[in-house]
N, C-alpha and C positions, 0 to 999 in steps of 0.2 A: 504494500500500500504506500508507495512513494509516488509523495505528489499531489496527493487530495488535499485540497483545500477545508479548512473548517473555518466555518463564520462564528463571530465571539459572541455576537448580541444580535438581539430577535427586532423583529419591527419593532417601534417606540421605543428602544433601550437605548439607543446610542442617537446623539444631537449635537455634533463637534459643527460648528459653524464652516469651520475651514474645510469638511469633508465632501462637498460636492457629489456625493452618490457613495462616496465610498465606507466601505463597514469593515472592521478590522477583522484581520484571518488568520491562520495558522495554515502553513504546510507541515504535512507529514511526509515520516520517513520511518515507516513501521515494517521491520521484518516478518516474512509470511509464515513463520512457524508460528505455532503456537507457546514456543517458549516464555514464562514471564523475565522479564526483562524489565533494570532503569530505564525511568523516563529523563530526557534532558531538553529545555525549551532553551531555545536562542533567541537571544534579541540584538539583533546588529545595531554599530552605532550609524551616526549621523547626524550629530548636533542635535536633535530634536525638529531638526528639518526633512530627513530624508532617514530611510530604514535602507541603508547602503544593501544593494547586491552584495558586497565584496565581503560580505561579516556574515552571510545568510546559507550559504546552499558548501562551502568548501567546511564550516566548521561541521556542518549537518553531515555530511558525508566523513568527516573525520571519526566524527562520537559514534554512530551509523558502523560503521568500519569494528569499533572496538565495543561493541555488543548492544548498545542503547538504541531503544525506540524514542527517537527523536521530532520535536516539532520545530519551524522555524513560527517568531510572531511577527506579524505585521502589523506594526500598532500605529495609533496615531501622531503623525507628525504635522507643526507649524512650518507653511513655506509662507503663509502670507500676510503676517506678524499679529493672526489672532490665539492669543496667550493659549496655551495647553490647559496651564494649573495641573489639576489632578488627572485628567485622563488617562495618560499614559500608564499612568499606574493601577486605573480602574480596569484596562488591556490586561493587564500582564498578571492581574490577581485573578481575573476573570480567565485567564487561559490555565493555571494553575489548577483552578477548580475546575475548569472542565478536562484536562487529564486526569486529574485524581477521580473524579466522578467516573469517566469512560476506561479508569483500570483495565476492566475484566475484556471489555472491545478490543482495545488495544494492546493487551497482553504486556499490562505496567504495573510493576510491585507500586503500589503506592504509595508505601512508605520510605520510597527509595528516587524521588522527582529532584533533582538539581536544574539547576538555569544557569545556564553561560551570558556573558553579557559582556559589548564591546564599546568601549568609549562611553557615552552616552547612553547603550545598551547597558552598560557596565552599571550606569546610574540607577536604568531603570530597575535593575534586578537587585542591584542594591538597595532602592529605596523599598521594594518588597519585602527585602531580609529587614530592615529595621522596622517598617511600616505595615506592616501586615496584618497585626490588630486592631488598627484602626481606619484597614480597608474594607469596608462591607460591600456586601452583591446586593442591587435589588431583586434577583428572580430568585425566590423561596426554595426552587431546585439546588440553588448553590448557594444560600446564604451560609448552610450548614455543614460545608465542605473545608477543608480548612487550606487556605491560599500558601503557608508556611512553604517552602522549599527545602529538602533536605540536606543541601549545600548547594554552593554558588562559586563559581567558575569568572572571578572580573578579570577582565584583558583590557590594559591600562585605559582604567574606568573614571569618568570626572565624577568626583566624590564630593567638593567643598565649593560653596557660594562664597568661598572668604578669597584670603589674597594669591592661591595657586588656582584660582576659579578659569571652567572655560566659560566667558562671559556669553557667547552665540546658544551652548545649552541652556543658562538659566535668561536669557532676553526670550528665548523660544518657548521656553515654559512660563514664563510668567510676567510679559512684556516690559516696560521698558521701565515701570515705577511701582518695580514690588514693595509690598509690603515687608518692615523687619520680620514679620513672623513668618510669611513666605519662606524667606530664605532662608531663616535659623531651622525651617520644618525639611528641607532639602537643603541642608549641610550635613551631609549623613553621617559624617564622625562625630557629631553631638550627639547622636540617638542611637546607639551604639550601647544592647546590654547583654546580659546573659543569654537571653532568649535568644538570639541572631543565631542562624544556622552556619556552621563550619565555609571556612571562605578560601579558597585559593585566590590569591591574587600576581598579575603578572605587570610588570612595564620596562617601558627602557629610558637609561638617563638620555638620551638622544630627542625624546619626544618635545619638540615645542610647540603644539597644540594644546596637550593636555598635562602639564609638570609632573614629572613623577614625584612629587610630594602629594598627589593626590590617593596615592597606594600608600604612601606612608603613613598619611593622619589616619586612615582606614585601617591599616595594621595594626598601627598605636593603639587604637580605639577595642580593636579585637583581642588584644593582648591584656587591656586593663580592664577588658570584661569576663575573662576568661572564656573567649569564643575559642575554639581550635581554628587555627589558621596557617597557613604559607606565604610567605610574598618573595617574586624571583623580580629580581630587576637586574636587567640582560645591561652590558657596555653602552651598546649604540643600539641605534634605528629611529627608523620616522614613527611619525604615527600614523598606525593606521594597519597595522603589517596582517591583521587576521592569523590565516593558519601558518604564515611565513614560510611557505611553501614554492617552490618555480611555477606551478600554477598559479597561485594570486601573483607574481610579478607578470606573470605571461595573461593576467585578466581572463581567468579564464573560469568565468563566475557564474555559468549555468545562466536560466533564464532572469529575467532582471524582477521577479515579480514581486519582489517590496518595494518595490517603486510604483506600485498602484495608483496608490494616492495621489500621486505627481501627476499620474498620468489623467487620473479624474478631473483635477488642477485645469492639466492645461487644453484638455475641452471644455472645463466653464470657461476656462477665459477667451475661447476662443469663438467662443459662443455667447458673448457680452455679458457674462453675468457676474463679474468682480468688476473689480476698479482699474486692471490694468488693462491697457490696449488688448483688443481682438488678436493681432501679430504677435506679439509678448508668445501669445501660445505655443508658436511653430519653434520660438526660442528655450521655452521651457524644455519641452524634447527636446534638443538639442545638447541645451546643458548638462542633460542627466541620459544622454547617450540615448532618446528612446525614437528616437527619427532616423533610425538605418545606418548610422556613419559611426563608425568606429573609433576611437578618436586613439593615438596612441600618446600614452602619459610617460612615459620614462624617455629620458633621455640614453645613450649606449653607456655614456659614462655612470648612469643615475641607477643602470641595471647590473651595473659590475656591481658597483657598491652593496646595490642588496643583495645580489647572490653572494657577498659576502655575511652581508649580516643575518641573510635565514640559516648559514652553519652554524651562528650561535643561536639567535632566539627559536628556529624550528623545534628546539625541542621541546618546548612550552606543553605541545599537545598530551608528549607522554608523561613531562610531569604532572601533569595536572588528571590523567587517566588514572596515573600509580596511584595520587593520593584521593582520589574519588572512591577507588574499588577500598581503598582503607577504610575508608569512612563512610562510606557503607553498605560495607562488607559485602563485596563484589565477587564474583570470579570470573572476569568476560573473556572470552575469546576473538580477537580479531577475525574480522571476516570481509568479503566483497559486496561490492556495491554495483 
């Protein structure tokens, strides 16, 4: 069952301004045996503007590989600076309970659901591990279901509204004159207790989008809670690296379908119905690669350098497998896809 799309919210559940037709989903990536099997849901980053291709279908295929029944989520993103607030988070709890609810379907221990999370993703799944109490569901099917994650997988995750902040994630969630409680409620290393489920986390000092002091206050914070946790922070690299594999340098990122949204985007506008020009639309696609042209991003010198740097950070994926099957208590076999 690789590939099925699951819709997160029923008619009248979901009403994001910025969504133009679109309703958040999940892809799966469920082996056809009936063996039970961890679940792992991915949330790609992308500022809180866009659910990147490049963080969606190569990590899905990695965990997929090493025994897990896997969902990617498409959740909601701001491209046209109407504030998120909570959404993204009401996505991501809501996907949580609907694995755990469709266990027995999908051949998932329940007790056994991690989320991986990149960048921004990294946020969103994070803010679940802190926040998860005080995310409820309106549909009485899943209020009772418990959104909690059994560990969390961040791949250099923006953590803090403070001074290593990436400022385009929190303007994107909560535009441009948040409120203090806003941002002390998504500065995640303040809310940070016992309860938080076991964390792996990865970054590199190389990142200038998102500091790697944003794994550290997060660590910190895990450490002085007594969470169980890890944090690798690799030499070099950009950000952004995913599985730091020769395929994400070589873009080679399956279909582009977290980008939905965008692509709803840019038929209203092409279709008079935002504020920006009717044309704007043909540029939207454009931007985000979804009008046929391929666009190449590495320079020759820009692709040496990373095929330098996935010899160190590629290993990210097995460390992060090792101490997952640790924590709880795994025995997976690698396998094909």
């Amino acid at each position: 069952m690789i590939g099925k799309r699951i819709r997160l919210w029923k008619d009248g559940e979901y009403d994001y301004p910025g969504a133009y037709g679109f309703i958040p989903f999940m892809v799966s990536y469920i082996h056809e045996d009936q063996s039970s099997r961890p679940g792992m849901l991915i949330a790609p980053g992308g500022a809180y503007r866009r659910v990147s291709p490049s963080e969606a279908h190569l990590p899905a295929e990695e965990f997929y590989r090493a025994g897990y029944n896997v969902f990617v989520l498409a959740y909601t993103v701001n491209y046209l600076d109407e504030p998120l607030k909570l959404q993204p988070l009401a996505d991501i709890s809501r996907a949580v309970r609907m694995i755990r609810a469709g266990a027995v379907r999908w051949h998932i221990d329940p007790e056994k659901i991690a989320v991986c999370g990149f960048s921004a993703g990294g946020h969103l799944c994070a803010s679940l591990c802190v926040h998860y109490k005080d995310t409820e569901d309106p549909a009485r099917e899943y209020s009772r279901i418990s959104n909690r994650p059994d560990a969390a997988v961040l791949c250099y995750p923006v953590i803090t509204a403070g001074e290593y902040s990436n400022r385009e994630s929190f303007l994107a969630l909560l535009g441009e004159h948040p409120a203090d409680r806003e941002l002390e409620y998504l500065s995640l290393e303040a809310h940070v207790t016992g309860d938080v489920p076991p964390c792996f986390l990865w970054h590199t000092v190389g990142d200038a989008t998102v500091p790697a002091e944003n794994t550290y206050l997060f660590a910190d914070a895990c450490r002085k809670a007594g969470v169980p946790y890890a944090q690798h922070v690799f030499t070099e690299g950009i950000h952004g690296l995913s599985t730091a594999t020769e395929r994400w340098i070589l873009r080679d990122f399956g279909q582009p379908y977290t980008l939905e949204q965008i692509r709803f985007l840019a038929e209203a506008v092409k279709a008079g119905k935002t504020d920006l020009p009717p044309g704007r639309g043909e540029e939207i696609l454009e931007e985000f690669g979804l009008a046929g042209k391929k666009k190449e991003k590495w320079t020759p010198e820009m692709k040496e350098k990373l095929y330098g740097t996935i010899q160190e950070v590629g290993v990210w994926t097995e460390l992060a497998e090792k101490w997952l099957a640790r924590r709880l208590k795994l025995s997976l076999a690698g396998e094909e896809i």
